[in-house]
C-alpha positions as CSV (number, residue, x, y, z in Angstrom):
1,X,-21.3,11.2,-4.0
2,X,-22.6,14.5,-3.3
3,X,-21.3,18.1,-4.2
4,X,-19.7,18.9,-0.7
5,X,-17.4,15.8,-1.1
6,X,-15.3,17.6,-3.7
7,X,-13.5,19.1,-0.7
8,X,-10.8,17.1,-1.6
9,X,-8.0,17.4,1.2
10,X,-7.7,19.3,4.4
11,X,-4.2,19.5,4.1
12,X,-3.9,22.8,1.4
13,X,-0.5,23.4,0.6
14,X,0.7,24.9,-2.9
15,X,2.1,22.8,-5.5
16,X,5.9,23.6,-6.0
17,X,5.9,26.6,-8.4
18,X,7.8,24.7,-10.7
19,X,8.7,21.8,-12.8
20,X,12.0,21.8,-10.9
21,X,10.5,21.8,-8.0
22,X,8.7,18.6,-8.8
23,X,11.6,16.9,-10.4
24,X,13.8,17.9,-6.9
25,X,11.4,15.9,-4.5
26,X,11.2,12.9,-7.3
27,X,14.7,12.6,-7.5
28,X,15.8,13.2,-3.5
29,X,13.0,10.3,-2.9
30,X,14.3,8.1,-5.3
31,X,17.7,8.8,-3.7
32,X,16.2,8.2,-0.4
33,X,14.8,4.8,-1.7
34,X,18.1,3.9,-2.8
35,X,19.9,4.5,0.1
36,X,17.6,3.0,2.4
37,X,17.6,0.0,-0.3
38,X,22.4,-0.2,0.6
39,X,21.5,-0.3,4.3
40,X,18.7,-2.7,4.5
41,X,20.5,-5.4,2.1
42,X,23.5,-4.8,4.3
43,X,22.1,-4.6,8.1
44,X,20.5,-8.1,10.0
45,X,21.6,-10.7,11.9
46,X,24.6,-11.3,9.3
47,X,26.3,-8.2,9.1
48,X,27.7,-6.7,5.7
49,X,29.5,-3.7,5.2
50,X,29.2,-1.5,2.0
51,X,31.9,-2.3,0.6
52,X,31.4,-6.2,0.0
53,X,27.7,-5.4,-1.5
54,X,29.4,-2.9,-3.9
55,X,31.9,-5.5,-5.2
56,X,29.5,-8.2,-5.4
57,X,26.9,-5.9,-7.2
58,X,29.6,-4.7,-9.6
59,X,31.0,-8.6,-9.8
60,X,27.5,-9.8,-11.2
61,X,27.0,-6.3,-13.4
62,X,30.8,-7.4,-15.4
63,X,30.3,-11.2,-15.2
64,X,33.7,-11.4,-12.6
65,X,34.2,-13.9,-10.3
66,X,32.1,-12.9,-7.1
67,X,34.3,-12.0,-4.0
68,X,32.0,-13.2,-1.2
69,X,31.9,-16.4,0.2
70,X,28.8,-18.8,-1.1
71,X,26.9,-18.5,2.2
72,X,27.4,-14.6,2.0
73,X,26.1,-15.0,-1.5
74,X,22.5,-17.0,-0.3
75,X,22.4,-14.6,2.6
76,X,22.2,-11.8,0.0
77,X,20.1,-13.2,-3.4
78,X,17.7,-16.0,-1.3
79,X,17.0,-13.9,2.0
80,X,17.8,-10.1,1.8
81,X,16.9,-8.8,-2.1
82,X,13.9,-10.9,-2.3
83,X,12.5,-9.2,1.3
84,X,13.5,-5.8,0.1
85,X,11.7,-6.1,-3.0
86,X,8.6,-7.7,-1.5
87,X,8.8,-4.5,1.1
88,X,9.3,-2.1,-1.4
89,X,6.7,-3.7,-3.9
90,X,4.1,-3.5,-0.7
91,X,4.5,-0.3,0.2
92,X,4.4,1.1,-3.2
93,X,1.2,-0.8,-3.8
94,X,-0.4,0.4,-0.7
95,X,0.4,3.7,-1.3
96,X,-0.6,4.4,-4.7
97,X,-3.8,2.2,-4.1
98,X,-4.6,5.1,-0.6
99,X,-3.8,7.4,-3.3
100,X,-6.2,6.5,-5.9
101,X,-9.0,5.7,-3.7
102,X,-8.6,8.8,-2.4
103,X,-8.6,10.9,-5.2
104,X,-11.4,8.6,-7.2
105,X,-13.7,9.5,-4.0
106,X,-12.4,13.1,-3.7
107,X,-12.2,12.1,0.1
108,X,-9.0,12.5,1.9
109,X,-10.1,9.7,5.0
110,X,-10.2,6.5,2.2
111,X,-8.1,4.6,2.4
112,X,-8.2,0.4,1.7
113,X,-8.7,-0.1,5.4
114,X,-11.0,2.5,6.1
115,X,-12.9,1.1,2.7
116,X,-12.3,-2.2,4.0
117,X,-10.7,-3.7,1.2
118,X,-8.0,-4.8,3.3
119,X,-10.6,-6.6,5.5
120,X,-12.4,-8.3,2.6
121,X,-8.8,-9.2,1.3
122,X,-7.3,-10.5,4.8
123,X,-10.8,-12.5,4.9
124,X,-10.5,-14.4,1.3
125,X,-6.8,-14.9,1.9
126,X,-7.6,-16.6,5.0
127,X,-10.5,-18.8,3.3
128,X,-7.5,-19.7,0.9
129,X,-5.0,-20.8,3.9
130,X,-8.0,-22.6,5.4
131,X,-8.8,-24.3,2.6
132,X,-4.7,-25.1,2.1
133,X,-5.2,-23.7,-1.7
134,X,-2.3,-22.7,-3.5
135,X,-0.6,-19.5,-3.6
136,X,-1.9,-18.1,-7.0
137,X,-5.5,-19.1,-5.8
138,X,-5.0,-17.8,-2.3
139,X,-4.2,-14.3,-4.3
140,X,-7.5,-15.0,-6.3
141,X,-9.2,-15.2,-2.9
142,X,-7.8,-12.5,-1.6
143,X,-8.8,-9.8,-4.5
144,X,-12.4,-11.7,-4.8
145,X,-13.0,-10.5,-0.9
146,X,-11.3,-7.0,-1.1
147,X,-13.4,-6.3,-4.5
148,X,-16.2,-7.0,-3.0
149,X,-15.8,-4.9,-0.3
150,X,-15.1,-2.1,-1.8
151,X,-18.3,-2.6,-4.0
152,X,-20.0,-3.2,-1.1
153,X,-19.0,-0.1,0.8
154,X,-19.3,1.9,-2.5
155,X,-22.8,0.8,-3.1
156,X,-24.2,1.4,0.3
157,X,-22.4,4.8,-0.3
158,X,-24.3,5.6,-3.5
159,X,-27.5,4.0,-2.5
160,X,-27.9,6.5,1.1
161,X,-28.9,9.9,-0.2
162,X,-29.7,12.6,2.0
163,X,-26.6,12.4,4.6
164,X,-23.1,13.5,4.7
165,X,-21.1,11.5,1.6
166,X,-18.1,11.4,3.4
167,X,-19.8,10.4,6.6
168,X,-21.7,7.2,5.3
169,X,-18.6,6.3,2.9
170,X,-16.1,6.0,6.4
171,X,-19.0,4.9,8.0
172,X,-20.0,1.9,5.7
173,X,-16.3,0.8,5.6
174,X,-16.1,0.6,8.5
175,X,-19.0,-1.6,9.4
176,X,-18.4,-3.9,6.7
177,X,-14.8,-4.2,7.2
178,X,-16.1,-5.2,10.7
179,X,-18.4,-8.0,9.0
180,X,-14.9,-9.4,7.8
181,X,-13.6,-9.5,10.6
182,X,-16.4,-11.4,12.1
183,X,-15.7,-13.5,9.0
184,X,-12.3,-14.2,9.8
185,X,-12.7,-14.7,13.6
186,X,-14.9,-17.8,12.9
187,X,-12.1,-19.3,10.4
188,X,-9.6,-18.9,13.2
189,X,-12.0,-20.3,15.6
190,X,-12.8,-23.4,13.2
191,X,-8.8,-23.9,12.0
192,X,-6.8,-26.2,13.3
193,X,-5.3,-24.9,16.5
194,X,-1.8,-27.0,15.3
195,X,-1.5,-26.1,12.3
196,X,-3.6,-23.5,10.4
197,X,-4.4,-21.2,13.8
198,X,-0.7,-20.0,14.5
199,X,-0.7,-19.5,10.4
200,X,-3.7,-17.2,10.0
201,X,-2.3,-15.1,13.2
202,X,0.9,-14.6,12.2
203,X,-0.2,-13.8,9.0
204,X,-2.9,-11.1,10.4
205,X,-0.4,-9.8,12.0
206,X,2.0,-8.3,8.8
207,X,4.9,-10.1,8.0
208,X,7.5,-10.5,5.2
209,X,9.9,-13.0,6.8
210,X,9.0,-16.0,5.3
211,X,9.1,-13.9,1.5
212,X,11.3,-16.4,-0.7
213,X,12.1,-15.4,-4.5
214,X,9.2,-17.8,-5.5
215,X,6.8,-15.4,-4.0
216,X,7.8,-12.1,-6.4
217,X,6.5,-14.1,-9.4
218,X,3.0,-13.2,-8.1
219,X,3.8,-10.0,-6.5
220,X,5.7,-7.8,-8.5
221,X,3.1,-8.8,-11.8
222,X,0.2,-7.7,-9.5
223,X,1.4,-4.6,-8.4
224,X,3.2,-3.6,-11.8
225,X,-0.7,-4.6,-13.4
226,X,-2.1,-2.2,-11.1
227,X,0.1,0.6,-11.5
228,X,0.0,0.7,-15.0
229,X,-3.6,2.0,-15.4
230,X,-3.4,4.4,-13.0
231,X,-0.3,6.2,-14.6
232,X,-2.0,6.0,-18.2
233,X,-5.0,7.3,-16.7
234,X,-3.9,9.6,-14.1
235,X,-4.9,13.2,-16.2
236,X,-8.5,11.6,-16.1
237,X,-8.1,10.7,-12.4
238,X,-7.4,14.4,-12.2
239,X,-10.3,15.5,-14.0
240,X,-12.1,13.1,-11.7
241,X,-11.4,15.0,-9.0
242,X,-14.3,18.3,-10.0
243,X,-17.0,15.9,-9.9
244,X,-18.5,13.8,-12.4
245,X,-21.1,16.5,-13.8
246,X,-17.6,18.2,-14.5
247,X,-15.9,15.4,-15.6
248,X,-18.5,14.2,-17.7
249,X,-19.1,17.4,-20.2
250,X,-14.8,17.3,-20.3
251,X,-15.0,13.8,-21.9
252,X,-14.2,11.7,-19.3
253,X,-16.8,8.2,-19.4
254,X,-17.0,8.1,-15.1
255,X,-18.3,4.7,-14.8
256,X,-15.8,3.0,-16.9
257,X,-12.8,5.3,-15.6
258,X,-14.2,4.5,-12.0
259,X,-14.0,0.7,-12.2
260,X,-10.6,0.4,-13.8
261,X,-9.1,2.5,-10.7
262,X,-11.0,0.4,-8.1
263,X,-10.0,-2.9,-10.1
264,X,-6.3,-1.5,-10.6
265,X,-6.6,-0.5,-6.7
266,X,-8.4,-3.4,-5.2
267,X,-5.6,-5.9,-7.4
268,X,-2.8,-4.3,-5.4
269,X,-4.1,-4.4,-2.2
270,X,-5.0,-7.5,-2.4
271,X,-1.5,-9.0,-3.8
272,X,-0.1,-6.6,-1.0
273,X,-2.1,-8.5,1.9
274,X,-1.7,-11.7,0.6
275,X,2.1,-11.4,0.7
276,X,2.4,-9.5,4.1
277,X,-1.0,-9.5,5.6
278,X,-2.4,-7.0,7.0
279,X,0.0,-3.7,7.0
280,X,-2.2,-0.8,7.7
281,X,-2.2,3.2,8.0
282,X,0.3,2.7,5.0
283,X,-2.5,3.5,2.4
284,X,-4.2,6.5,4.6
285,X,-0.8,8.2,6.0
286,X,1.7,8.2,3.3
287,X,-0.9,9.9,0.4
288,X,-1.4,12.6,3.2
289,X,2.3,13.1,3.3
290,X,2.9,13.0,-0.6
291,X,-0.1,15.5,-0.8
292,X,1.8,17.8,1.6
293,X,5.0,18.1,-0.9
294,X,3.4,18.1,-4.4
295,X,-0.1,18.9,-3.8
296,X,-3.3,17.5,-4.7
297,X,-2.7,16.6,-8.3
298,X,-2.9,13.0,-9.0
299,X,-0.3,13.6,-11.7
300,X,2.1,14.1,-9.2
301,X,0.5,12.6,-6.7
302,X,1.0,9.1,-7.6
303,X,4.5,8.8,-8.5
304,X,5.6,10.8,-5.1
305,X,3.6,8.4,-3.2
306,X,5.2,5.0,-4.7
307,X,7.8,6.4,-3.5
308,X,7.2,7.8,-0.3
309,X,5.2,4.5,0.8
310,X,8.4,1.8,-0.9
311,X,11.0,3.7,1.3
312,X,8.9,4.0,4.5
313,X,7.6,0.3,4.3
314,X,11.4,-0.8,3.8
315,X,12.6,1.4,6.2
316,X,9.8,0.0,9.1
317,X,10.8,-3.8,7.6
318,X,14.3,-3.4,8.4
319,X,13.5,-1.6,11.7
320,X,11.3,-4.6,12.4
321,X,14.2,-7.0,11.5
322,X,17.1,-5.8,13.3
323,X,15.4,-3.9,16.1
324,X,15.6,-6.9,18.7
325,X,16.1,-10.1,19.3
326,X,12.5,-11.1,18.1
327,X,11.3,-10.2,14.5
328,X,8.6,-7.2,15.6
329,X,4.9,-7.5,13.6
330,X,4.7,-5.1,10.7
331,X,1.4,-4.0,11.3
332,X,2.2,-3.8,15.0
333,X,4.8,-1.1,13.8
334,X,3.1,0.8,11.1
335,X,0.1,1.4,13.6
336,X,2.2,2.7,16.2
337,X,4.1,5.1,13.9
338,X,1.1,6.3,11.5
339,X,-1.1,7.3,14.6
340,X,0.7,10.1,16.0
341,X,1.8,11.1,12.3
342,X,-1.4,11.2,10.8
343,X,-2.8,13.2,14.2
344,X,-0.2,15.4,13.5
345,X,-1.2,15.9,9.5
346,X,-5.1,16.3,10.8
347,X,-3.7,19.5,13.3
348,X,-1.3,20.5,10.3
349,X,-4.7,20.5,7.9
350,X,-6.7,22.2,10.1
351,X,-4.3,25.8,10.5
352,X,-3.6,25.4,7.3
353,X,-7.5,25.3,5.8
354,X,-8.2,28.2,8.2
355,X,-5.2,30.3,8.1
């Protein structure tokens, strides 16, 4: 990467003067999350009010005798908690993954579809449901292709000298996300139009209605192995973020600190896609947002956007849900929404960086 990519973010707003500060916008998200958590449990197609999910939370807190009726009871532990955790688990994962690649690249347009890790993901998850492989090895798949798209992209990045850094890393994602998507166009035209066809499109398309308590085993692990690193490490993501001339003489080994946080990044995105599919804009959008309330730091950074990205992925799931009669796409949605927003952040950044 060259010098001039250490303009970091063209959104420059202060980080709150305070500790308090910090701690407010933590704690009113996690609120936030928690509430939006009450009404998506209790809103779909089999209404619940408040009340009854507080006395059957309580009831199976104290052991008691549960006061809902054993179809309210599957409606709640087999179909609603195990969605709600799959949405919030994705959306964190997305998030923090935007936000790492983001500040590992000191570029605020990366993102795990503009790097084209979701592509190279979507296209070994696909190979997997061609190939009728099991879950765990359809997630093995699906981390195989986004890693190597992002070492692809980052390569061909490193490798071009003498042009714009940010220009040839947006530029290389893009066409090799592209080449993945050539790559899953032939398996859907090869897959069997009865079977595997409707599959790999619906899947494409962002879903987490068929998510069943069986699926978290492989999700939450993935995304709570990913997240792990990037906390521990998150001062030397910081220190990342001067350069690595900078970061070097502080201490900080840049090769091996650079290929954790892609592995730790690339592992979430990929458990993401292969349990939703494809959900973009979530990665690029809600880092942008975070970095708007707590600033650039990754220290704050990354727990502000775990929880910026669960609460808005839930919130778009259950408006996807109960919205109409038919269950809307997610990534149908998160386009749609994340457009206009992130328009609006670019015109935000702009009078802002020149004000």
């Amino acid at each position: 990467m060259t010098r001039s990519s250490t303009v970091f973010s063209p959104i420059r707003r202060r980080e709150p003067s305070s500790a308090f500060g910090y701690r407010a916008i933590v704690t009113g998200a996690a609120l936030a999350l928690l509430l939006i958590v009450v009404v998506a449990v209790a809103l779909g197609p089999y209404q619940l009010s408040a009340g009854d999910l507080f006395a059957f939370l309580v009831a199976k807190a104290t052991g008691a005798a549960s006061p809902l009726s054993p179809p309210t009871e599957t409606v709640i532990l087999q179909i609603r908690l195990p969605r709600v955790f799959a949405a919030t688990a994705v959306g964190a994962a997305l998030a923090a993954s935007g936000a790492a690649y983001q500040s590992l690249f000191r570029n605020p347009l990366v993102s795990p579809d503009i790097l084209g890790v979701s592509a190279g993901a979507a296209f070994g998850a696909v190979v997997g449901i061609f190939l009728s492989l099991p879950v765990l090895a359809i997630e093995a798949a699906s981390f195989a292709g986004g890693l190597a798209a992002v070492v692809i992209v980052y390569g061909i990045a490193t490798a071009i000298r003498g042009r714009d850094a940010v220009l040839v890393l947006v530029l290389a994602g893009v066409v090799i996300g592209a080449l993945f998507g050539a790559g899953v166009g032939l398996l859907k035209y090869l897959a069997d139009p009865y079977n595997q066809l409707p599959a790999i499109t619906f899947w494409l398309l962002g879903s987490l209605a068929a998510t069943n308590p069986g699926d978290l085993t492989s999700l939450l692990p993935a995304v709570a192995i990913g997240l792990v690193p990037l906390a521990l490490l998150r001062w030397r993501i910081d220190v990342m973020t001067l350069g690595d001339e900078e970061a070097t003489a502080l201490g900080v080994d840049t090769r091996k600190l650079r290929i954790v946080v892609i592995a730790a990044a690339t592992l979430m995105t990929s458990a993401a896609v292969a349990a939703s599919g494809i959900i973009g804009w979530v990665g690029l959008v809600v880092p942008h947002l975070a970095r708007l309330t707590v600033g650039p730091a990754f220290t704050r950074l990354l727990p502000v956007s775990v929880l910026y990205g669960a609460g808005y992925l839930l919130a778009v799931d259950t408006v996807a849900r109960t919205l109409g009669t038919v269950e809307l796409p997610l990534g149908v949605l998160t386009a749609a929404l994340g457009t206009p927003v992130f328009l609006w952040l670019l015109a935000v950044g702009r009078r802002t960086a020149w004000s």
